[in-house]
Steps between C-alpha positions, in 0.01 A plus 500: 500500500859546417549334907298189337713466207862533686354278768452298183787477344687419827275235546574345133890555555471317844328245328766440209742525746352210729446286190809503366675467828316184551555387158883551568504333860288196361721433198827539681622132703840410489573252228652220643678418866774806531649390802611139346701720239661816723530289840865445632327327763232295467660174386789507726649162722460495842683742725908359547475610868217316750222728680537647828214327602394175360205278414363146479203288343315544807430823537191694404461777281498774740836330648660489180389831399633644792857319470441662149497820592749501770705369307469853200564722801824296625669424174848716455368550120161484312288630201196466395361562166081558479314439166138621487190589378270799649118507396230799577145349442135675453217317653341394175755580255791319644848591461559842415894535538798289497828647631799232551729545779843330475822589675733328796658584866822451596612438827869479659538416817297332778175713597561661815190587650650724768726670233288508231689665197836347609475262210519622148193457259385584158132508376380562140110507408415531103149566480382461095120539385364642190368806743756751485430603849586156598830501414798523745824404567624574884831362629613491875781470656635416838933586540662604861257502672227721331261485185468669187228513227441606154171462259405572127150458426265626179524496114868455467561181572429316213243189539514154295166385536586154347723441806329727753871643577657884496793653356691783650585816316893549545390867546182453732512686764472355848378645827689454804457427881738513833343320751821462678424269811096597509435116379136542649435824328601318171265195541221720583551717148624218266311195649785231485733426761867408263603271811203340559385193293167666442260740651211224687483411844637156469829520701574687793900542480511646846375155632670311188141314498173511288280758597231351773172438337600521101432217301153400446563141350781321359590159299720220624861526338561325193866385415601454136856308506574600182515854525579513855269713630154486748184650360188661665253748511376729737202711549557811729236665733441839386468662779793419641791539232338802337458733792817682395475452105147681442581814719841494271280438184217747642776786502594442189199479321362801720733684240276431193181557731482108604368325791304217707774234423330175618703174419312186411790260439852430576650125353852422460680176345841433638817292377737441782832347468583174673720695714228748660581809254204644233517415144177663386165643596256596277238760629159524461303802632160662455310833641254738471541923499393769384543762258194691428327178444527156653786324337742164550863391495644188415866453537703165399864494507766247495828504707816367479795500780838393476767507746887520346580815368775434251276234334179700440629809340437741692810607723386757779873751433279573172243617597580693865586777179184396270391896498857539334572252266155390399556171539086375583460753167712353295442130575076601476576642172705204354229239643225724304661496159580092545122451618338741235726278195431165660132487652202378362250782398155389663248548235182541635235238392142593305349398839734713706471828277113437501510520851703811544220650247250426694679623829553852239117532443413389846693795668409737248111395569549581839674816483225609227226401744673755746532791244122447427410524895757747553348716179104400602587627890660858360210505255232471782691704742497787231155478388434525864688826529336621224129424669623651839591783316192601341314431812706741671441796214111395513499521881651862471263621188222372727604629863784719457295822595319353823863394602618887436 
């Protein structure tokens, strides 16, 4: 009895837990578009110097993305800076956690593809969600030829969930990694290459060429005069440009008992300069896993590159020493207070808090119809006992002497 009533009372604390962690997760979207008001970036002129490699109104999609791409890995200077959104969904109840990953790379130096780390880089991931567990900040960085990491994760860092963004404690405490020139050993444990534009299978830089086989479909170019730039969209073939990313994401989530990462969708829309080099690409990806129950992932980010270093504010000398002077910390933590004074709060509508109500007493319905079959299946298990039992002690009243 006193096995019931523990089992019990776990049960009713798992459930609270679960309801108010989806009450938290549902209620928490970022208030208004964070990256128009923190990015450096995104509404910068076209690059002063032209593309190693340019383009023209003829080409395709795949021959523009290409020149694209070439032309990241050959610029002298570049950063990127990546806005998004990540959503876990339940079949049935939907979305079940938001976590919003922001940060930038920084790259000086042409990528060298037989000297990999002979350029210097600097990577920063912020990733903010009203899950504690959620929360990290990880910085990398590439300097003489070797790389060096450091992370803070958990309830420290404090979370804003008007502007889905963290602040850093000045006293947090951060953990820190050598990897010296073990580049491979680095993008096996923290999933995200600081030289490389991103992790897919789009471009093969020891061929400087698309990788054989990985777009599925594309549009025809579009020019707009006005702003200079081509626009298209692509949609990738899964196969292909995730072969590397889901045993990198399979490793990872292997960690919190994860598995069975099957993609469904890949889409990107790109902005390309009239001169060949990448404006903007905004990502679009979707898969399945699991983790103790069938689950899905939709990520949606938006990019922005630019290409002259003294223009875009961040100057590479800074931050070769970030793990010193704090530099990512200190501009993170400035860009928090001006977004948390100057965003609009999102106030949920009747409709929308009806619906995260209804999500609330949809879980908890399901997880109570697994406490009762859980409960009914111990019940019947131990009445069963119970009758085995007592045939057992009437057996031995009945034949225990013959057996002597």
């Amino acid at each position: 009895m006193k096995r019931v009533k523990k089992f019990n009372a776990m049960l009713l604390a798992l459930l609270a837990t679960v309801i108010v962690g989806f009450a938290m997760t549902a209620c928490a979207q970022r208030g208004s578009d964070v990256g128009s008001m923190t990015s450096s970036v995104r509404d910068m002129p076209a690059p002063k110097a032209d593309a190693a490699r340019g383009i023209d109104a003829d080409m395709s999609a795949e021959e523009m993305m290409e020149a694209g791409f070439y032309n990241y890995y050959a610029a002298p200077y570049v950063v990127s800076e990546n806005y998004s959104t990540n959503l876990t969904n339940l079949p049935v109840l939907g979305t079940v956690n938001v976590q919003y990953i922001d940060g930038y790379k920084i790259r000086k130096g042409v990528y060298n593809d037989a000297s990999l780390l002979s350029s210097q880089a600097y990577h920063l991931v912020i990733a903010a969600g009203a899950v504690r567990s959620s929360r990290r900040i990880e910085e990398a960085v590439v300097n003489n030829g070797s790389i060096s990491y450091r992370t803070m994760t958990g309830s420290a860092l404090q979370y804003n969930d008007d502007t889905g963004m963290l602040k850093v404690p000045s006293d947090g405490k951060f953990t820190y990694v050598d990897y010296g020139t073990d580049l491979d050993k680095y993008n096996t444990e923290i999933c995200n290459d600081p030289l490389k534009v991103f992790t897919y299978n789009i471009f093969d830089t020891s061929e400087n060429a698309l990788t054989n086989g990985c777009v599925q479909s594309a549009t025809q170019p579009v020019y707009d005069s006005e702003a200079g730039v081509y626009t298209f969209s692509v949609v990738f073939n899964n196969e292909v440009v995730t072969k590397d990313y889901i045993r990198l994401l399979e490793l990872n989530l292997d960690k919190q008992g994860g598995k069975d990462v099957r993609y469904t969708s890949l889409e990107m829309d790109f902005e390309i300069w009239a001169d060949g080099h990448i404006k903007s690409i905004a990502i679009l990806e979707k898969y399945d896993f699991t983790l103790g129950m069938p689950m899905s992932n939709e990520y949606e980010a938006e990019v922005y590159f630019a290409y002259d270093e003294q223009d875009c504010g961040y100057i590479m000398s800074d931050y070769v020493d970030a793990f010193d002077n704090n530099i990512a910390i200190t501009r993170n933590n400035e860009l928090y207070d001006y977004s948390a004074e100057n965003v609009e709060v999102n106030v949920m509508s009747p409709a929308e808090i009806a619906g995260v109500v209804i999500g609330v007493l949809a879980l908890s319905a399901i997880i109570i119809i697994v406490v009762a079959a859980v409960l009914k299946k111990q019940h019947k298990k131990k009445l069963a006992d119970e009758e085995a039992k007592a045939a057992a002690a009437s057996e031995r009243e009945l034949f225990g002497d013959n057996e002597e």
